[in-house]
ZASE-277631 format. One line per field, with one value per residue: residue number from 0; residue in three letters; x, y, z of N, C-alpha, C in turn. Coordinates in steps of 0.05 Angstrom, whole numbers, plus 5000, padded with zeros to 4 digits. Example, Ala and Ser with C-alpha at 12.3 -4.5 7.8 and 13.67 -1.06 7.14 Angstrom:
2
seq = c(0:1)
type = c(Ala:Ser)
nxx = c(5264:5257)
nyy = c(4886:4955)
nzz = c(5156:5142)
caxx = c(5246:5273)
cayy = c(4910:4979)
cazz = c(5156:5143)
cxx = c(5264:5258)
cyy = c(4934:5001)
czz = c(5156:5157)
// end
This chain:
226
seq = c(0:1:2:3:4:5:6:7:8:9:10:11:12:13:14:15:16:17:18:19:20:21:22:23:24:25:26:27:28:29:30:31:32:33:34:35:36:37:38:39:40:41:42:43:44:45:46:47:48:49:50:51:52:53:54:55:56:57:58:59:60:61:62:63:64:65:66:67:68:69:70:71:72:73:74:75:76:77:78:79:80:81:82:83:84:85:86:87:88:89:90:91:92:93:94:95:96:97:98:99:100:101:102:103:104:105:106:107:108:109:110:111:112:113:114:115:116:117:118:119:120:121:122:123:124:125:126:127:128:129:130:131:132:133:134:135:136:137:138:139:140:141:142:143:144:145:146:147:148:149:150:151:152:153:154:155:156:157:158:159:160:161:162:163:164:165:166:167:168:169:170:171:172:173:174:175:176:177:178:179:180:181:182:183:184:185:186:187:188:189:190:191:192:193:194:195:196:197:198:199:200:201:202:203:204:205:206:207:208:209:210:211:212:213:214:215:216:217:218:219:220:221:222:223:224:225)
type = c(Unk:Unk:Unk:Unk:Unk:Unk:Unk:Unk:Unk:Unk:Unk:Unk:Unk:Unk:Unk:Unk:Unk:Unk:Unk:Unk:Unk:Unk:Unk:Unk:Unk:Unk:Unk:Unk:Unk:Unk:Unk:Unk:Unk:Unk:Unk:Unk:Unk:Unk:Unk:Unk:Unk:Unk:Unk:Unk:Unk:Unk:Unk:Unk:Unk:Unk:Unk:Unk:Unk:Unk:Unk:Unk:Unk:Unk:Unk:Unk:Unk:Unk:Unk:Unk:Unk:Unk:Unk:Unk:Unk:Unk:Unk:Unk:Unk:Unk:Unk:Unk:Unk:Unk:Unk:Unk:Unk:Unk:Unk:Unk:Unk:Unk:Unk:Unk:Unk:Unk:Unk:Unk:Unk:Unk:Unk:Unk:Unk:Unk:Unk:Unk:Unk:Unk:Unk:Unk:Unk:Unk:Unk:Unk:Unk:Unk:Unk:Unk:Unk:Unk:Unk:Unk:Unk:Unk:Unk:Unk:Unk:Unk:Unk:Unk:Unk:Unk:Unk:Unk:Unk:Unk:Unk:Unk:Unk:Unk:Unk:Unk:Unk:Unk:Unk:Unk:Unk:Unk:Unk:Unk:Unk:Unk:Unk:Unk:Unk:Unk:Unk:Unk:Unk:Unk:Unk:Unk:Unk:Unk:Unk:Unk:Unk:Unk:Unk:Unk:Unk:Unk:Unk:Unk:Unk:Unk:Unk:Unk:Unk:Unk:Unk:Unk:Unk:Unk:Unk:Unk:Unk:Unk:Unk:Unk:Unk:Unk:Unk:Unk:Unk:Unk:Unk:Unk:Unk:Unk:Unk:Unk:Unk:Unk:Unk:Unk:Unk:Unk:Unk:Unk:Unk:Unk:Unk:Unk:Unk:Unk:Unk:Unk:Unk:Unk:Unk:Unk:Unk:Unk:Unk:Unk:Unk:Unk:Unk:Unk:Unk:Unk)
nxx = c(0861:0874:0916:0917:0877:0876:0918:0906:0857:0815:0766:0748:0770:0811:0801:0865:0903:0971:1004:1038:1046:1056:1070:1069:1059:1122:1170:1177:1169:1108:1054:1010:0974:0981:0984:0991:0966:0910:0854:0831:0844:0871:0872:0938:0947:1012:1030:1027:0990:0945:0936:0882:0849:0788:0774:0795:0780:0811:0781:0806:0796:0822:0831:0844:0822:0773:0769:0754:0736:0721:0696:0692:0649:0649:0605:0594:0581:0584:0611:0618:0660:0667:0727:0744:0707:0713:0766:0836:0878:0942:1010:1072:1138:1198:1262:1284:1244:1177:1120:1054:1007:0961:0901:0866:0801:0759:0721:0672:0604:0597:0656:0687:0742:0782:0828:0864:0912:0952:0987:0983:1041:1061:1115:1118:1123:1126:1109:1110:1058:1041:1039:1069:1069:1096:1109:1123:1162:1126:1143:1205:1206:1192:1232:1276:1258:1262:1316:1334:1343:1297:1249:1190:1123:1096:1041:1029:0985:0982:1008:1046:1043:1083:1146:1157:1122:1115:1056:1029:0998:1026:1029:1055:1085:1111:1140:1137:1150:1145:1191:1220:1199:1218:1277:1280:1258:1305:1348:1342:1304:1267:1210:1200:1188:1147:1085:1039:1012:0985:0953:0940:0875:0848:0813:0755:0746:0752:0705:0664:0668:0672:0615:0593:0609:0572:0524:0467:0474:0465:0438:0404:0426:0465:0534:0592:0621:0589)
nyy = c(2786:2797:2820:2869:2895:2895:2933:2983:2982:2998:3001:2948:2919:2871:2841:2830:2846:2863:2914:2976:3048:3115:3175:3224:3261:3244:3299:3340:3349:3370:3337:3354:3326:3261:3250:3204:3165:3162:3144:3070:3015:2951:2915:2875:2836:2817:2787:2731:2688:2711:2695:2669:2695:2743:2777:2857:2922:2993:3053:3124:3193:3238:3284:3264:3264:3230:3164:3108:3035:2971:2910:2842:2788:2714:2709:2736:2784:2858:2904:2960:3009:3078:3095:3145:3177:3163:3152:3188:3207:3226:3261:3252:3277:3250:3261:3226:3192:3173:3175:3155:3173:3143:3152:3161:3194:3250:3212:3229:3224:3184:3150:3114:3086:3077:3064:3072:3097:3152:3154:3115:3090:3083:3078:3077:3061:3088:3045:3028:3004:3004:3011:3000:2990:2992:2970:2978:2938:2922:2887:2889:2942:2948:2925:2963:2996:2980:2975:3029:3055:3089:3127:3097:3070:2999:2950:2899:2834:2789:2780:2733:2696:2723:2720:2670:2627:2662:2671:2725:2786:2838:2916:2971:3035:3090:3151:3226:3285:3315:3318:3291:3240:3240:3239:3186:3146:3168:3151:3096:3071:3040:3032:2982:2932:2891:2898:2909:2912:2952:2954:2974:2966:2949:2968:2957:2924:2968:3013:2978:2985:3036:3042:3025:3057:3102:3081:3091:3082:3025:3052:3093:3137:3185:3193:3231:3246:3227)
nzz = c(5081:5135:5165:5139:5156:5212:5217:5173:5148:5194:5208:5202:5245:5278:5343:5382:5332:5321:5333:5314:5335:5333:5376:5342:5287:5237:5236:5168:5093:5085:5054:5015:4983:4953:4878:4858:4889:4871:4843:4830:4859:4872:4927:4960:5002:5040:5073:5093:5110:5084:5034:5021:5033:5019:4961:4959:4946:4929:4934:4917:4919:4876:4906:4951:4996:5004:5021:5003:5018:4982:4990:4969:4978:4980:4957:4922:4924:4944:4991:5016:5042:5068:5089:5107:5134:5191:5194:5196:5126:5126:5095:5089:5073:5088:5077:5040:5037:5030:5069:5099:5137:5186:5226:5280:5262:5307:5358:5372:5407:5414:5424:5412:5381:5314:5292:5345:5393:5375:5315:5258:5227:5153:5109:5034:4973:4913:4846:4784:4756:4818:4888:4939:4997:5068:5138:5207:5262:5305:5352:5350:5365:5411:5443:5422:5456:5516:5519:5518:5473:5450:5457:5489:5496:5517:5511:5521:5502:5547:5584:5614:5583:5548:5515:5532:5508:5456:5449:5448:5444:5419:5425:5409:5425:5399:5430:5422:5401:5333:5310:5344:5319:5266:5278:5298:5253:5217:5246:5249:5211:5205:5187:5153:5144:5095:5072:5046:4978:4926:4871:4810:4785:4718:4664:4658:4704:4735:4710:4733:4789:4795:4773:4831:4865:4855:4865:4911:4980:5025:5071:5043:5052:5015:4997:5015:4969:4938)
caxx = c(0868:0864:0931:0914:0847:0882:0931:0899:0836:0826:0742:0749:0788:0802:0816:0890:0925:0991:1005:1062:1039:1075:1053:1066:1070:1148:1171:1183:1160:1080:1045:0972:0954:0998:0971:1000:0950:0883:0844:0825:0870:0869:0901:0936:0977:1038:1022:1022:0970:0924:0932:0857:0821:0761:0781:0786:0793:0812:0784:0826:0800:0838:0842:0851:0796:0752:0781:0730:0742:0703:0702:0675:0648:0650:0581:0608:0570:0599:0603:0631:0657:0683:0746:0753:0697:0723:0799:0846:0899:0960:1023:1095:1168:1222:1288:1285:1224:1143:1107:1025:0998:0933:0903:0827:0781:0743:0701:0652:0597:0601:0668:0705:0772:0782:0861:0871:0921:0967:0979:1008:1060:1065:1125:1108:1143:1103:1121:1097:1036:1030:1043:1089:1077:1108:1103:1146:1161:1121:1168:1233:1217:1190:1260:1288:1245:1273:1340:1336:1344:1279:1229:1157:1111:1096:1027:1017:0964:0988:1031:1041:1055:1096:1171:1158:1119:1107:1029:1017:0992:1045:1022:1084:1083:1140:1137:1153:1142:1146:1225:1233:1194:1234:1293:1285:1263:1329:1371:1340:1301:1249:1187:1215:1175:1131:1067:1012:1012:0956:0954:0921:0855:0845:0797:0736:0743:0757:0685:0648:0673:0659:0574:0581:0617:0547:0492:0466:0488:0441:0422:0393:0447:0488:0565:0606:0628:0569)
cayy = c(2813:2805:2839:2894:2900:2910:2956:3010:2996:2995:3003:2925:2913:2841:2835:2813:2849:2879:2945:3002:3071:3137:3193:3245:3251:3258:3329:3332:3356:3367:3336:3359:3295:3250:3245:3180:3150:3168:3124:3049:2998:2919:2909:2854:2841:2814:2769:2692:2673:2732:2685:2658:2722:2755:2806:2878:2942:3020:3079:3146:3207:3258:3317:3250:3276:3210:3138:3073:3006:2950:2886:2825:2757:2693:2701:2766:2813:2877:2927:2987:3038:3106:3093:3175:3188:3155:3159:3210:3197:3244:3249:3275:3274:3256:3258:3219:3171:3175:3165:3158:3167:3138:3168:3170:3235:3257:3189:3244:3214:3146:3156:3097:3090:3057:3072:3074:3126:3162:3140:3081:3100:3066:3078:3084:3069:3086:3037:3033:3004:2996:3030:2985:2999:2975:2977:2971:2914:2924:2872:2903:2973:2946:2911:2987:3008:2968:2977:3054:3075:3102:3132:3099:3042:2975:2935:2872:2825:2760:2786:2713:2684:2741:2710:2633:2616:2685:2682:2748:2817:2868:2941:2992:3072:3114:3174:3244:3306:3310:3322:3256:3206:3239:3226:3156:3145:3171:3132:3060:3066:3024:3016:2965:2908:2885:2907:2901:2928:2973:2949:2983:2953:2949:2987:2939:2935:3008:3010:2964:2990:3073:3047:3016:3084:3117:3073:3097:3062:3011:3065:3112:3165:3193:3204:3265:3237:3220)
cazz = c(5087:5162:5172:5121:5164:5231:5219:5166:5135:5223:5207:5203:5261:5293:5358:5383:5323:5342:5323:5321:5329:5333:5382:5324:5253:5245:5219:5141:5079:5086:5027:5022:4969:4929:4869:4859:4895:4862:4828:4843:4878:4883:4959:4968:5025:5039:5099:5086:5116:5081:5005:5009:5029:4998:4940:4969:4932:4946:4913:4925:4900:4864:4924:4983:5015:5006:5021:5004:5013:4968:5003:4963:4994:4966:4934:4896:4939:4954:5007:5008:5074:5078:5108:5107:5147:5213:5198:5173:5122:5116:5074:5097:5067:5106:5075:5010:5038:5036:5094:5099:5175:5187:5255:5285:5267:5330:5353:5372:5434:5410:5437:5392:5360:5301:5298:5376:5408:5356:5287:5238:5204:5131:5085:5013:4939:4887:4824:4750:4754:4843:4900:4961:5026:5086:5170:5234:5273:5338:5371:5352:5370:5436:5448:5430:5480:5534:5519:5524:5447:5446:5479:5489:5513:5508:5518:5513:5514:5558:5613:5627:5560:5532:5519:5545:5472:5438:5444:5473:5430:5423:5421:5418:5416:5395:5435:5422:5386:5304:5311:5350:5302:5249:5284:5307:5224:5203:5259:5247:5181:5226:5169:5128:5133:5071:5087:5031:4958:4917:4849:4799:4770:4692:4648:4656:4732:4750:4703:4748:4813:4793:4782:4854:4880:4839:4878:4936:4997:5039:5088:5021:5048:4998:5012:5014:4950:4917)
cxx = c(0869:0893:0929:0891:0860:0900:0928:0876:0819:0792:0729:0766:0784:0811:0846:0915:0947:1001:1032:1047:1061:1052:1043:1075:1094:1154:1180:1163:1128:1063:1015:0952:0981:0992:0977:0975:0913:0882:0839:0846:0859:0883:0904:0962:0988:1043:1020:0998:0945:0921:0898:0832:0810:0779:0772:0794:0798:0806:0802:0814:0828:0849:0849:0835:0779:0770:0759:0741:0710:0713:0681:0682:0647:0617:0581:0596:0589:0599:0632:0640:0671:0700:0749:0735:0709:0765:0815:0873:0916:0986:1041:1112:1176:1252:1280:1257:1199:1141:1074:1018:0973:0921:0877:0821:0766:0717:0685:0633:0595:0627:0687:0714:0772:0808:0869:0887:0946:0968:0997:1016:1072:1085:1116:1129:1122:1121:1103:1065:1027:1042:1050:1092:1089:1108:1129:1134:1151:1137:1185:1236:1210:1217:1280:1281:1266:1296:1349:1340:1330:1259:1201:1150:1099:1079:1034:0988:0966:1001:1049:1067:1086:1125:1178:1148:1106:1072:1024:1011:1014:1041:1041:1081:1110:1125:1147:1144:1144:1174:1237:1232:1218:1266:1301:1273:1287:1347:1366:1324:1277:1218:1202:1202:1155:1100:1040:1026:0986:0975:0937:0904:0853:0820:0760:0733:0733:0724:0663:0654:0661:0625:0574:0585:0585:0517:0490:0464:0463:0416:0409:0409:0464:0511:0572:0608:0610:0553)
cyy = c(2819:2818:2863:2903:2908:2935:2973:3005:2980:2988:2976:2915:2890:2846:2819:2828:2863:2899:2963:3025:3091:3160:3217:3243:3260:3290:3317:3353:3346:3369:3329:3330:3285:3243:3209:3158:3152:3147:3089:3033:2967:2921:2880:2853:2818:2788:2733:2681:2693:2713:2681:2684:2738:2781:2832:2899:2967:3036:3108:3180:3229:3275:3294:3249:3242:3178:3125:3047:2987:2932:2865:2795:2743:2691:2723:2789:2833:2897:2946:3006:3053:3107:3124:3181:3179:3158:3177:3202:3226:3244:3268:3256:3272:3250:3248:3197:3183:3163:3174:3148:3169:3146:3164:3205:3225:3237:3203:3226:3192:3135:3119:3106:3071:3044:3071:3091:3137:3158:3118:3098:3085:3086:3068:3083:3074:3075:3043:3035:2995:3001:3003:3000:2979:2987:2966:2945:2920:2908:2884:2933:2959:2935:2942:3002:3011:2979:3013:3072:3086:3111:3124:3079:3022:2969:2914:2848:2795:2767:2747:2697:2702:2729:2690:2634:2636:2690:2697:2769:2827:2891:2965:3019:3079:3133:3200:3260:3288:3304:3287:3233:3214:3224:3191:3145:3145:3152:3098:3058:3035:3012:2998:2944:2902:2890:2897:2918:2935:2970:2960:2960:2960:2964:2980:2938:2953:3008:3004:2974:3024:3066:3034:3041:3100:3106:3077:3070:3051:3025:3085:3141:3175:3192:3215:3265:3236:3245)
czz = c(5117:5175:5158:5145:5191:5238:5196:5156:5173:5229:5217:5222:5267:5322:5366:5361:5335:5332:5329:5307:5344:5343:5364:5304:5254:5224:5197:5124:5077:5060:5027:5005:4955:4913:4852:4867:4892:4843:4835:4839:4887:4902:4961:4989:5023:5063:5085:5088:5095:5041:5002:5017:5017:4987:4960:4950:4950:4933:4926:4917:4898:4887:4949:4998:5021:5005:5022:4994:4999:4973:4986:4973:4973:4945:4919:4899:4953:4972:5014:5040:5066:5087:5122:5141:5180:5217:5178:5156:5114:5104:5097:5078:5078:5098:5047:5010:5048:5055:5088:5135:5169:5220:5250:5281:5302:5340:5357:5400:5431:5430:5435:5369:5348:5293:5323:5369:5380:5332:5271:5222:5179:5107:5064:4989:4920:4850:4798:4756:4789:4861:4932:4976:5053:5111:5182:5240:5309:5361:5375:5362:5400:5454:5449:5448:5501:5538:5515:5495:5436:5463:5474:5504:5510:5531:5514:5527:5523:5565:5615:5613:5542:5532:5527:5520:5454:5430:5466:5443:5440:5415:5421:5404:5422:5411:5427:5402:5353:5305:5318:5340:5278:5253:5293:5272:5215:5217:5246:5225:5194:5203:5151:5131:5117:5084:5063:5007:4939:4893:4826:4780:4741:4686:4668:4684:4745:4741:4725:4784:4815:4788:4804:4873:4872:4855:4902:4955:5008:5055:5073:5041:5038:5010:5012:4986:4927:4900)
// end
């Protein structure tokens, strides 16, 4: 899951991943929850290299409000985070396609981001039984950058290496109001790469996952949830 882990469940961050964020959510139809996505979720992503990593799940509730990830290790121990409490998830329409923007809440005096500057923008299908999402190509918009068809800016991490043998980080921000992500959405249709999918868990699962949502957590502090 270590591309699922850098670009949205962000709690688990690795260093080095490469990211596309958007200064603002683009304008559209404002959708307070989808209920589509309640209830528990096997993630599995989409990434090649991500085949041999540790089972993860997603619970959802009903109103959105609460996001938890269940991460199990190889000795079938589980731990559990709040994704909610540190990042926010929101929904828009834009035209005939879902979008889910993931963004930092307020790091508060800690004064860490778990999302860095603006937010990920993940298109969304929701099928029978599993919900296909998909991300930008931080490369290719940074290439639209350049070439003046958009407006934003481009990190990277290897000044050096960047374009002699492609080991460098690529970091790239769309800029611009709501109006402008919408618009650069509609022109180039830019999320489309395979990203991870949320599968729904079976009876017996879902079961065993709602009494670990029920036990109080390590630190004996309840959750908003609980």
């Amino acid at each position: 899951m270590r591309h699922l882990l850098c670009a949205l469940i962000a709690a688990f961050a690795l260093a080095g991943c490469e990211q596309l964020h958007v200064e603002s959510i683009p304008t559209g139809e404002v959708i307070a929850c989808d209920p589509a996505f309640a209830g528990w979720w096997q993630v599995e992503s989409e990434a090649a290299d991500d085949d041999d990593d540790e089972p993860m799940h997603l619970h959802v509730d009903a109103d959105c409000m609460h996001w938890v990830s269940v991460e199990t290790d190889s000795a079938g121990e589980r731990e559990r985070e709040e994704l909610s409490e540190k990042m926010r998830f929101e929904f828009r329409k834009v035209d005939d396609d879902a979008y889910l923007a993931v963004s930092d809440r307020d790091p508060g005096e800690s004064g860490k981001r778990e999302v860095g500057d603006g937010h990920v923008l993940l298109r969304y299908v929701v099928r029978t039984d599993r919900i296909d999402l998909f991300e930008g190509d931080p490369r290719r918009e940074a290439h639209r950058i350049a070439d003046g068809l958009v407006s934003g800016k481009v990190e990277t991490g290897s000044h050096a290496n960047c374009g002699a043998d492609g080991k460098c980080s690529v970091n790239t921000m769309i800029s611009g109001d709501g109006d402008a992500i919408a618009a650069w959405l509609k022109r180039f249709d830019p999320i489309d790469r395979a990203f991870l999918e949320l599968r729904r868990v079976d009876t017996q699962q879902q079961a065993q996952l709602d009494a670990l949502l029920k036990t109080p957590p390590a630190d004996g502090k309840p959750k908003p949830h609980e």
